[in-house]
C-alpha positions in Angstrom: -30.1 -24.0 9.6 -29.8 -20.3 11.1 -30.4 -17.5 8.9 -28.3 -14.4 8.8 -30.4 -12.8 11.2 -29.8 -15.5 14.0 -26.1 -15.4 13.1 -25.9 -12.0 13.4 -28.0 -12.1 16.8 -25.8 -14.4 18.5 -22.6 -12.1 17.8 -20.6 -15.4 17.8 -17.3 -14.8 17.8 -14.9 -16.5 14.8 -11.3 -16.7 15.7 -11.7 -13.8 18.1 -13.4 -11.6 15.1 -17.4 -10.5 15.1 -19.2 -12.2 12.6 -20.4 -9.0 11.4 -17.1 -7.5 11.2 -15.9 -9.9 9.0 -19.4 -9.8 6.9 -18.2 -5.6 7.0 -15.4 -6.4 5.9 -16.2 -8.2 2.6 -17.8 -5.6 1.6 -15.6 -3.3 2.3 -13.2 -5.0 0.0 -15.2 -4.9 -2.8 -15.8 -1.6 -2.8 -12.3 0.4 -1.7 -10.4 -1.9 -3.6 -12.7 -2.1 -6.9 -9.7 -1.7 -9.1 -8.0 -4.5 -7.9 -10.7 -6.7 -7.0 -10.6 -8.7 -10.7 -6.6 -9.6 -9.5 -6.8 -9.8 -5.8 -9.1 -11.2 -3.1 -9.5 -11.4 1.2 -8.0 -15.1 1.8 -8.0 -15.1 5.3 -7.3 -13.1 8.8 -5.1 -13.8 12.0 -5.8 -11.9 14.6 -5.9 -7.9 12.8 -3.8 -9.5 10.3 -5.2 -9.3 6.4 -4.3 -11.9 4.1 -5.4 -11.0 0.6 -4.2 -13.5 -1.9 -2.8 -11.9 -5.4 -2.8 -13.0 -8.7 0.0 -11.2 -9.9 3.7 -10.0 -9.4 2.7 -6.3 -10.8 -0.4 -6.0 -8.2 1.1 -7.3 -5.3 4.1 -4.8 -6.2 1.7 -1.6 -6.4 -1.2 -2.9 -3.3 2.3 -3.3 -1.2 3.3 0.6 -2.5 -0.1 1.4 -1.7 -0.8 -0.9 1.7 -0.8 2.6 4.3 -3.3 4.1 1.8 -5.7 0.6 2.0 -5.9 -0.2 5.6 -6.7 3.5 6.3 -9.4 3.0 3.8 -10.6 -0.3 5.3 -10.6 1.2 8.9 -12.2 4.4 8.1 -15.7 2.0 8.4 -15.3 1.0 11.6 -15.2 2.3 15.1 -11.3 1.4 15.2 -8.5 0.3 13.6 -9.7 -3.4 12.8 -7.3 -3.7 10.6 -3.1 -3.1 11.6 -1.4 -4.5 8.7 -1.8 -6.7 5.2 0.4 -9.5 3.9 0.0 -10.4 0.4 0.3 -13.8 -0.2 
């Protein structure tokens, strides 16, 4: 079994996405979006493509209001805009 080390050291490549973009990512998440994190969470990513599953009607209403604000916030640690748009499923 590989630690995160050797992961990380192989920069294998996940659906076209760095490993450590994704590990980036995560955390990331939980901590821009540390309001909503209790209702909402990253379920998956196509491409640059976010995914976040919601548990309710209300948040999925105000993170859609709020979408432009959150993927600037997202991209804003990386060297590029990873991330292009968010569907809330």
């Amino acid at each position: 079994m590989k630690n995160i080390r050797e992961i990380l050291s192989s920069r294998r490549v996940f659906g076209g996405i760095k490993i450590e973009n994704l590990m980036i990512l995560d955390c990331v998440w939980k901590k821009e979006m540390k309001d909503f994190s209790s209702y909402c969470d990253v379920h998956s990513i196509e491409g640059r493509i976010l995914f976040v599953k919601v548990a309710s009607s209300v948040i999925r209403n105000e993170m859609y209001i709020k979408k432009d604000e959150i993927i600037k916030r997202i991209n804003k640690h990386f060297n590029y805009n990873f991330i292009k748009d968010i569907k809330f499923i």
